[in-house]
C-alpha positions, -999 to +999 in steps of 0.1 A: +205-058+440+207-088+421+238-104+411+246-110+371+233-149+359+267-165+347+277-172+311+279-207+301+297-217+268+278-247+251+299-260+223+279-266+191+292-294+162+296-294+128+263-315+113+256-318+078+219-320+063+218-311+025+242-281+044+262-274+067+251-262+097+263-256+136+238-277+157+236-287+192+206-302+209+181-280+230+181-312+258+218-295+268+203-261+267+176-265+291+189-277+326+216-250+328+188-225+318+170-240+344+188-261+370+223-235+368+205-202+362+228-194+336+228-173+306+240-195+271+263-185+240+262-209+218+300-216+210+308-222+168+331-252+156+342-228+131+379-224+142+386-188+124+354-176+140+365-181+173+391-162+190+395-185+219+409-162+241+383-132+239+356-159+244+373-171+276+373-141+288+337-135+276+326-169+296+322-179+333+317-216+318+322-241+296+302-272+287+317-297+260+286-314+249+281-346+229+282-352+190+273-380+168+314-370+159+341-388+171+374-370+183+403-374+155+429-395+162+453-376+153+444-354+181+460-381+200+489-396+182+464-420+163+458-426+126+425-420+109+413-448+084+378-468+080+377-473+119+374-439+129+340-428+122+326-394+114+351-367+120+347-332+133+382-316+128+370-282+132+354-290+164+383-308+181+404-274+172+376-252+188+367-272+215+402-283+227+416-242+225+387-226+244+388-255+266+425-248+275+420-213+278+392-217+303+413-237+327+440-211+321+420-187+337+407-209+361+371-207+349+351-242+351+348-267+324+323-298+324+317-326+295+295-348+281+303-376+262+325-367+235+329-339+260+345-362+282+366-374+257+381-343+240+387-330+280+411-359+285+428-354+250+438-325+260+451-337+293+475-359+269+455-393+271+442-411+243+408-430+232+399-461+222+382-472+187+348-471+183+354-511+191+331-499+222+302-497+200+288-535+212+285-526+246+280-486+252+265-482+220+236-501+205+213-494+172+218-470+151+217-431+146+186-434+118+163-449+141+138-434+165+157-407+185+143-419+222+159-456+215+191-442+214+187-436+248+171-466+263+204-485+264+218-484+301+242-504+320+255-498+358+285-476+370+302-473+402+313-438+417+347-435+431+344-432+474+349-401+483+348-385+448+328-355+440+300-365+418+292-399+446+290-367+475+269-347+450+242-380+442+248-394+478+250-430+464+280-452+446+261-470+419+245-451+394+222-473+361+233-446+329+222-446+293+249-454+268+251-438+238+290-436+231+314-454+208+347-441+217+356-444+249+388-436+270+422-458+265+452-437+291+441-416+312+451-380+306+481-365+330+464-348+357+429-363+356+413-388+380+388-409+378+351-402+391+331-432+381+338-465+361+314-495+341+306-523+358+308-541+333+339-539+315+364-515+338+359-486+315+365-449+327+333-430+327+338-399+346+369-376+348+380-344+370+409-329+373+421-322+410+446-301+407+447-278+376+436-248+392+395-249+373+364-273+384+367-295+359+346-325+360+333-347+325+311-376+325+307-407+296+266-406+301+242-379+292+227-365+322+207-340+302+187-369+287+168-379+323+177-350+340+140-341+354+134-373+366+167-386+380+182-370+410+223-382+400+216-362+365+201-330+382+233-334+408+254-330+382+242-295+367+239-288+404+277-292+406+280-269+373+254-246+382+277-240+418+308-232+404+295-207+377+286-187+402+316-192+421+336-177+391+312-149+391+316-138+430+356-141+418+354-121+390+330-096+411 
């Protein structure tokens, strides 16, 4: 008999277009469908339509996607003015919750992108302005949706570190799409990969908290079919969802 497929979490955003609706692109859906064998809930940022720890006990996963949304700085000790860009309050109180009570119960937790950034929030860190924007973001969210994308720039992967073991190499050429970025490192968290370019952290795990927890700044899902680092890293998601499931069965 077959085992169960796992339950993977895939936090959605608050977008707005004429109204407000929960939205979260199909490119994150599709490699965990595919590449992880998972089953998906699609997680609200509605925070009283969550309770954070029924769903945590619902999931086997959680994947904290990306967002044209920047984390609010006063998730970090920061000040929101003009320089903040578009928040998402509702997702930050969502995201950060579930996320916590996922590790709590030692049940994995990847990000991407702002993923990455709300995962070392909660670790206690903090995040720069969108003063990033010049060189990991370039162009503009009304033009063609592809060109977003087409913006890349090289990476190193920390020796020894579990995403260079999963792609088997230490440079890796990424897209860039973000505009915040990581200032302190959260308590707890080390670092997987950084730019080449300008020293920027752009991928996280934490060692020792007791969960897989592993967050890059890039978006694998955009290249995934055709680059091998990309389908690595839903590999790495798609083995420890089922490691939670063996645990919990």
């Amino acid at each position: 008999m077959m085992g169960r497929r796992p339950v993977l979490g895939i936090m959605c955003g608050n977008e707005v277009s004429g109204r407000p609706v929960q939205s979260v692109a199909t490119r994150f859906i599709a490699p965990v469908t595919h590449l992880c064998g998972a089953t998906v809930l699609l997680v609200p940022a509605v925070s009283n339509a969550v309770d954070a720890q029924a769903v945590a006990g619902v999931l086997d996963g959680l994947l904290l996607t990306g967002a044209r949304s920047h984390v609010s700085p006063a998730r970090y000790g920061g000040e929101e003015n003009g320089d903040s860009g578009v928040i998402d309050a509702e997702r930050d109180a969502v995201a950060l919750e579930l996320a916590g009570r996922m590790i709590d119960r030692r049940k994995p937790v990847y990000g991407i992108c702002r993923g990455l950034q709300e995962i070392n929030v909660l670790f206690g860190g903090t995040l720069a302005p969108p003063a990033h924007a010049g060189r990991h973001h370039r162009g503009s969210w009304d033009e063609e949706y592809a060109s977003l994308f087409e913006h890349r720039h090289a990476v190193d992967l920390v020796d020894g570190g579990v995403l260079a073991q999963a792609a088997g190499c230490q440079r890796l050429n990424v897209n860039s799409v973000h505009q915040q970025g990581i200032a302190r490192l959260g308590g707890g968290l080390a670092i997987e990969a950084v730019s080449c370019d300008d020293g920027l952290i752009e991928a996280i795990r934490a060692p020792d908290c007791g969960a897989d927890l592993l967050a890059v700044q890039w978006h694998p899902e955009w290249d995934v079919a055709r680059c091998t680092a990309s389908q690595a890293f839903f590999a790495l998601l798609g083995e420890s969802l089922r490691a939670t499931v063996s645990v919990r069965h």
